[in-house]
C-alpha positions as CSV (number, residue, x, y, z in Angstrom):
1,X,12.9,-14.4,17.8
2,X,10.7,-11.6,17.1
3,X,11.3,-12.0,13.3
4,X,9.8,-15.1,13.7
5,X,6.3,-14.3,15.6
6,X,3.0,-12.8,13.9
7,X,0.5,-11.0,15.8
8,X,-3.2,-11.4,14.5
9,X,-5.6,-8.9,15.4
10,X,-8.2,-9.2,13.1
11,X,-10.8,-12.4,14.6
12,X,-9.7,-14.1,17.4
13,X,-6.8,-13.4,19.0
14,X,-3.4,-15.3,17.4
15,X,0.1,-15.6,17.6
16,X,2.0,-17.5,15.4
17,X,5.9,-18.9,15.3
18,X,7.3,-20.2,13.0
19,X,7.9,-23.9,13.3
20,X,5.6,-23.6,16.3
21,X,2.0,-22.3,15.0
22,X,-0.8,-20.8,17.4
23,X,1.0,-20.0,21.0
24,X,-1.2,-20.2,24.1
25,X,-1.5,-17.2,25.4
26,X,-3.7,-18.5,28.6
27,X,-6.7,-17.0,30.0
28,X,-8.9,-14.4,28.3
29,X,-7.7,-11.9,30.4
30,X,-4.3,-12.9,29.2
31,X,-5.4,-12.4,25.8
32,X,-6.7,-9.1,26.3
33,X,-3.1,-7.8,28.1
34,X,-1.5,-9.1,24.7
35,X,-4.0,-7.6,22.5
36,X,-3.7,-4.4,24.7
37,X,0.1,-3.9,24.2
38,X,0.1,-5.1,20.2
39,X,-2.4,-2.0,19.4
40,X,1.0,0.2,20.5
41,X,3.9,-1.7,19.9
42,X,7.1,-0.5,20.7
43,X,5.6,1.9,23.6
44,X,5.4,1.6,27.4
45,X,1.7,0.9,28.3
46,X,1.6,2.3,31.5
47,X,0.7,-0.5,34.5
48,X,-2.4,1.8,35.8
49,X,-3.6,1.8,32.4
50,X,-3.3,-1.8,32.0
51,X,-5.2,-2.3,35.0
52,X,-8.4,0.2,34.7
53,X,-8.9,-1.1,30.6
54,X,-8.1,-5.4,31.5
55,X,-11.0,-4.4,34.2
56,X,-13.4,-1.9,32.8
57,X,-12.0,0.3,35.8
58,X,-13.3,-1.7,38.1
59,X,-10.0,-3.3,39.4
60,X,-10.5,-6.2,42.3
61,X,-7.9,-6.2,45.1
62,X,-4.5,-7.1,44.2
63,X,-4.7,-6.3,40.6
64,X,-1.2,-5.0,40.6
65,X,-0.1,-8.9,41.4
66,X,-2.6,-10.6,39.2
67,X,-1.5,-8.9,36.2
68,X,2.4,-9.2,37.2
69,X,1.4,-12.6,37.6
70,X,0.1,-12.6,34.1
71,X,3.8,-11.6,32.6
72,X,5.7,-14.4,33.4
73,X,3.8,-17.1,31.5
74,X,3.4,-15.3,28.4
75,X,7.1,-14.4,27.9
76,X,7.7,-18.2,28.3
77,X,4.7,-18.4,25.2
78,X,6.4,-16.1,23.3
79,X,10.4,-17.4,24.0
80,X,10.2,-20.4,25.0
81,X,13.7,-21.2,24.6
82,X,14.7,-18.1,26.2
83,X,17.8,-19.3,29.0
84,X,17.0,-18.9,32.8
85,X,18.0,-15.3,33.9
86,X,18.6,-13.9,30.7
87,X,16.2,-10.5,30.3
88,X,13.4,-11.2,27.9
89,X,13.6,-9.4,23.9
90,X,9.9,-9.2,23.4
91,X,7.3,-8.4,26.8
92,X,9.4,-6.0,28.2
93,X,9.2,-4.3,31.8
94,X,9.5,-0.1,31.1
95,X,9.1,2.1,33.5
96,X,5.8,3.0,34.0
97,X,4.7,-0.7,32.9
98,X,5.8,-3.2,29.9
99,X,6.1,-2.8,26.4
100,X,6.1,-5.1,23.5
101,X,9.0,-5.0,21.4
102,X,7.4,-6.2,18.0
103,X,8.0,-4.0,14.7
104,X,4.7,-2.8,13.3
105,X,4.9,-5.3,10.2
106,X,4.3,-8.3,12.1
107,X,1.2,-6.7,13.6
108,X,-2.1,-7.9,11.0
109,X,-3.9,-4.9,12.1
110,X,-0.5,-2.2,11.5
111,X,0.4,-3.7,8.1
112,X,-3.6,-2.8,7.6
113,X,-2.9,0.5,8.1
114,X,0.2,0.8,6.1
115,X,-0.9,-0.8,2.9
116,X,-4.6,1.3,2.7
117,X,-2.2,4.5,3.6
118,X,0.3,3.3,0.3
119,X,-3.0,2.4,-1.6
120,X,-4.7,6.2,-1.1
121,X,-1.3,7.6,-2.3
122,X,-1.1,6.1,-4.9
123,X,-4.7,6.7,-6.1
124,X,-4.2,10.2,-5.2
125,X,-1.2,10.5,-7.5
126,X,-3.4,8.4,-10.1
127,X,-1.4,5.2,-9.9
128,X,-4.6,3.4,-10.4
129,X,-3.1,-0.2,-10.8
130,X,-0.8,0.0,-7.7
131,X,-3.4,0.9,-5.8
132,X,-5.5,-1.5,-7.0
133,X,-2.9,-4.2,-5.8
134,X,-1.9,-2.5,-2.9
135,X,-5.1,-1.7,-1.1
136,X,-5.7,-5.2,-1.7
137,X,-3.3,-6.6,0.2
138,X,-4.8,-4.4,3.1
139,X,-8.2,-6.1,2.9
140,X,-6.8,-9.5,2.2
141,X,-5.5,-8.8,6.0
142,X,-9.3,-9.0,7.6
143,X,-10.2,-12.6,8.4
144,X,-12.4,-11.3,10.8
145,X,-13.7,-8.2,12.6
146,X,-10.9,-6.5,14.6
147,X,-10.0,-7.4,18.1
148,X,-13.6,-9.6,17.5
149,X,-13.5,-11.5,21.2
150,X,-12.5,-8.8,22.7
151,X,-15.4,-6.2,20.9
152,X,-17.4,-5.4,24.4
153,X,-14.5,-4.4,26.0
154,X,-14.0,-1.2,26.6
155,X,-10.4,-0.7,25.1
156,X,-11.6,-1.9,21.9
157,X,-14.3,-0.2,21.3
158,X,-12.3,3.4,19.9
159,X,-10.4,0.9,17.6
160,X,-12.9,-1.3,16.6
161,X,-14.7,2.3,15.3
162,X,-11.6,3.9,13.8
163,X,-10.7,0.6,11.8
164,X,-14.2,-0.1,10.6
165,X,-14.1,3.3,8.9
166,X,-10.5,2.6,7.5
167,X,-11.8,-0.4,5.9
168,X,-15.1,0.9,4.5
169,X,-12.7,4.3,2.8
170,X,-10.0,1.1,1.6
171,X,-12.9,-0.4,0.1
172,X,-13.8,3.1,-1.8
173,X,-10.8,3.3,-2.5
174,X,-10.0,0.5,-3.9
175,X,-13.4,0.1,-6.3
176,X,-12.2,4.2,-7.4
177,X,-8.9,2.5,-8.7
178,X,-10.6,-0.2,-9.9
179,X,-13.1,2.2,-12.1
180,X,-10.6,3.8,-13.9
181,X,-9.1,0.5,-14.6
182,X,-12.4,-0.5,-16.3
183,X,-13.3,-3.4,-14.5
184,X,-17.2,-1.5,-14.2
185,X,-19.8,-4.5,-14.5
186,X,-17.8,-6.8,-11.9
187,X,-17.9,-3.7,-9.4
188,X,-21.7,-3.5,-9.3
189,X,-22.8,-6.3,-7.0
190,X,-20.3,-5.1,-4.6
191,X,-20.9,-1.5,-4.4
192,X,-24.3,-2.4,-3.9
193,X,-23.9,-4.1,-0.5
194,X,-21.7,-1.4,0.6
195,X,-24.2,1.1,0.1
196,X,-26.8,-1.1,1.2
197,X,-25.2,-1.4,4.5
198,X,-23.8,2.2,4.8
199,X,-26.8,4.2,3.2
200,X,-25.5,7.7,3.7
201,X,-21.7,7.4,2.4
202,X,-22.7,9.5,-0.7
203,X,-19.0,8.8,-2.1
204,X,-19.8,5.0,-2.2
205,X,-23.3,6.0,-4.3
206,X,-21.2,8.0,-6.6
207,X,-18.9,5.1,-7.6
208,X,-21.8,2.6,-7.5
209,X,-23.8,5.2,-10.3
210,X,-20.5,5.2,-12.6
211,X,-20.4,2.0,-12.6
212,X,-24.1,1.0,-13.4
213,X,-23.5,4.2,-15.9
214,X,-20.3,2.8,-17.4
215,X,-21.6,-1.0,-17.7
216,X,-24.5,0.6,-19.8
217,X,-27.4,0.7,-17.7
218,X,-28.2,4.4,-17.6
219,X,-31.4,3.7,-15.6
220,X,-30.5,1.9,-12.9
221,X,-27.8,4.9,-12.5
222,X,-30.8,7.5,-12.2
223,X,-32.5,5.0,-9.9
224,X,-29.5,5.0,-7.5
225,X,-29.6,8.3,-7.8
226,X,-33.2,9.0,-6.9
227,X,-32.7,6.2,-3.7
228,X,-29.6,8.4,-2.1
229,X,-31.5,11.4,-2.5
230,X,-34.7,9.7,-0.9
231,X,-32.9,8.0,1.9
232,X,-30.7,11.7,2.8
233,X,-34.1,13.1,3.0
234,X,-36.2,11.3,5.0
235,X,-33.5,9.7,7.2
236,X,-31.6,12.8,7.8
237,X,-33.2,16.1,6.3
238,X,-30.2,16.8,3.9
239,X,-29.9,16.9,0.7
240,X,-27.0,15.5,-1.7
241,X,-23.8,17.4,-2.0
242,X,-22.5,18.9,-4.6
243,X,-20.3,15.6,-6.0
244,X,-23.8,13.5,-6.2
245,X,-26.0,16.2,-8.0
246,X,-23.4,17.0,-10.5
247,X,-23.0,13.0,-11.4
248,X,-26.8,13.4,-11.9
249,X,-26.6,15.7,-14.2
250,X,-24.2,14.1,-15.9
251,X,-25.5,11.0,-16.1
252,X,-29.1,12.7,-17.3
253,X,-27.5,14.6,-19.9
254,X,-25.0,11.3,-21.1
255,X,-22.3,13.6,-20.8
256,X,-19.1,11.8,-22.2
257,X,-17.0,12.8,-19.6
258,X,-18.7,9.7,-17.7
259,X,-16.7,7.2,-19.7
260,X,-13.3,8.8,-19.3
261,X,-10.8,6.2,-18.0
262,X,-7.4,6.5,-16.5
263,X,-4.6,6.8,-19.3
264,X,-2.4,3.7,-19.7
265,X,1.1,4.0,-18.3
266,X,3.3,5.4,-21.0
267,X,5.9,2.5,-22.6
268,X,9.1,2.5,-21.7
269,X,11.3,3.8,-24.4
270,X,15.1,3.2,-24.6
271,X,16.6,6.2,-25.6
272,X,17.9,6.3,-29.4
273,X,21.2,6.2,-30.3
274,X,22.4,10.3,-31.2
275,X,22.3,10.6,-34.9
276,X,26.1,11.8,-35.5
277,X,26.3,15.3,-36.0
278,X,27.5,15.7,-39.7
279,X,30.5,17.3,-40.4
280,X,30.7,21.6,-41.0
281,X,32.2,22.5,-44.5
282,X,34.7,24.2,-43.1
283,X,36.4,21.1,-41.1
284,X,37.3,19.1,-44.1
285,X,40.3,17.3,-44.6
286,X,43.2,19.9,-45.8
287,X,46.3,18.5,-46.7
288,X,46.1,15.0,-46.0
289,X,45.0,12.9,-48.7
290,X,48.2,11.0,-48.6
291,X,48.1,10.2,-44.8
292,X,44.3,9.4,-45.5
293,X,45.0,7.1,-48.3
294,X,47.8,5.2,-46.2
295,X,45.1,4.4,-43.5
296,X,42.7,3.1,-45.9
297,X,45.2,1.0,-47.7
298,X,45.6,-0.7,-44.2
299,X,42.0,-0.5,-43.2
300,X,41.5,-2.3,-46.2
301,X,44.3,-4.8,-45.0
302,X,43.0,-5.2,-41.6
303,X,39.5,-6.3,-43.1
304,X,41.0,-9.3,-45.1
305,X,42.6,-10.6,-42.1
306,X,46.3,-8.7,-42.9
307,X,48.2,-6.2,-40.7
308,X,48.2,-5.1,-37.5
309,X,47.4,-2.1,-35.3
310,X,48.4,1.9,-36.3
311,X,49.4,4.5,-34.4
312,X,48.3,8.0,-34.9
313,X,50.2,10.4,-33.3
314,X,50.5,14.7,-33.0
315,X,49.4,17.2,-31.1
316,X,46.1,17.8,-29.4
317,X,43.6,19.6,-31.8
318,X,45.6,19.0,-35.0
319,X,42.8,16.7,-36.7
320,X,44.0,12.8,-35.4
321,X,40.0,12.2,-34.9
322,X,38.8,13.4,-38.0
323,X,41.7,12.0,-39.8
324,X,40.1,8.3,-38.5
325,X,36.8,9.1,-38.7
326,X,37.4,9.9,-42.5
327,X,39.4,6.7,-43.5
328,X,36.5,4.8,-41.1
């Protein structure tokens, strides 16, 4: 059954089966205990924990029964054609609480985190066009901000922060790949909001000025360049590292090293046949013209349809190959 389910973190809340769609999960706080458990799936959430982050640790009295309460109409959401008195596969009851025995991969949010991991490899070991596809994949994954009904509660918050971050290096990521697979012009527009929105990320300003640099607009580079340096200053006191200043200089002096791109992938060559190694001097045929001169007779035979197989016999090392090759 639990090949069957997929957990949605990213917008609101969903789990999906498959000939079933959306489950009901019941009441927000239900939700919550869902989403709680799918952030570590596969590990015991311990039953205190549950209770101080499902109530801003604030518990009312009896919280121990509400959320027990809580368990048994969500395993009948998740198997509802699990038999009476069989133990459930998938909300689990561990010692010190319950665990959710889902593999990663069915988790939106997990597979997130997988495929910008694969992506940065593969960038970093200058793969540019799988990690073009791969990272991707990961932001085709957000239909919506992470755990987004559930952003002013206080689990979510850590999450919602380290995720944001992950998507905004994906992103980078993912236009760095995309640079040194040319696409330059078609990068702009989008680099530009990025940087818009997150005004001090100076690697985001660095891929934004290659690519107005690279689509021909030398200007509007040094005009990027100028805003970074404006906004770091006033807004923070600092000046730009040492990545920015040398892309200035660069881009002010129209070095060529601006327009390198990434090498194509070599072509796949099937190996060559070995050239045969031609014969020494001193292994020619010595004393058997008359032995060579039968097998050609019936080569000859053989190739106007006449005759049949011939045997070459001796001992090991006394020529028989040679003798062949020659009447071949």
């Amino acid at each position: 059954m639990t090949e069957e389910l997929e957990f949605r973190l990213f917008g609101p809340l969903e789990v999906t089966a498959a000939g079933r769609g959306a489950l009901d999960l019941g009441t927000r706080k239900q939700r919550a205990l869902v989403a709680m458990l799918a952030l570590e799936p596969g590990r015991v959430v311990s039953l205190d924990r549950l209770i101080d982050e499902l109530w801003a640790g604030e518990p009312p009295a009896g919280a121990t029964r509400t959320l027990q309460a809580y368990i048994a109409p969500l395993r009948k959401a998740l198997e509802p054609d699990r038999p009476p008195r069989t133990p459930p596969t998938i909300l689990l009851t561990r010692e010190p609480g319950y665990l959710l025995a889902v593999p990663p991969g069915r988790i939106d949010l997990w597979r997130f985190t997988a495929e910008a991991e694969d992506g940065r490899t593969a960038l970093a070991r200058g793969d540019h066009r799988r990690a073009a596809e791969t990272l991707g994949r990961a932001l085709d994954l957000w239909r919506g901000d992470p755990l987004g009904e559930f952003a002013d509660q206080e689990f979510a918050l850590p999450v919602v922060a380290r995720l944001a971050e992950a998507r905004l290096a994906a992103l980078e990521n993912l236009y760095d790949a995309r640079l040194a697979l040319g696409d330059d012009a078609s990068l702009v527009t989008g680099l530009e909001e990025i940087a818009g929105a997150e005004p001090y990320r100076e690697r985001t300003w660095s891929l934004l000025v290659l690519a107005l640099y690279r689509a021909g607009r030398q200007a509007d580079a040094l005009a990027a360049l100028r805003r970074v340096r404006t906004r770091l200053s006033d807004d923070l006191g600092l000046s730009p590292g040492p990545e920015l200043r040398d892309l200035e200089k660069a881009v002010f002096d129209q070095s060529p090293d601006l327009l390198v791109r990434a090498p194509a992938p070599a072509p796949v060559v099937a190996p060559s046949e070995p050239e045969p190694e031609p014969e020494p001097e001193g292994d020619r045929l010595i004393g058997r013209a008359g032995q060579l001169a039968e097998l050609e007779r019936r080569l000859a035979g053989a190739r106007r349809g006449q005759g049949g197989a011939v045997l070459v016999t001796g001992e090991a090392g006394i020529g028989k190959t040679r003798l062949v090759r020659a009447a071949a």
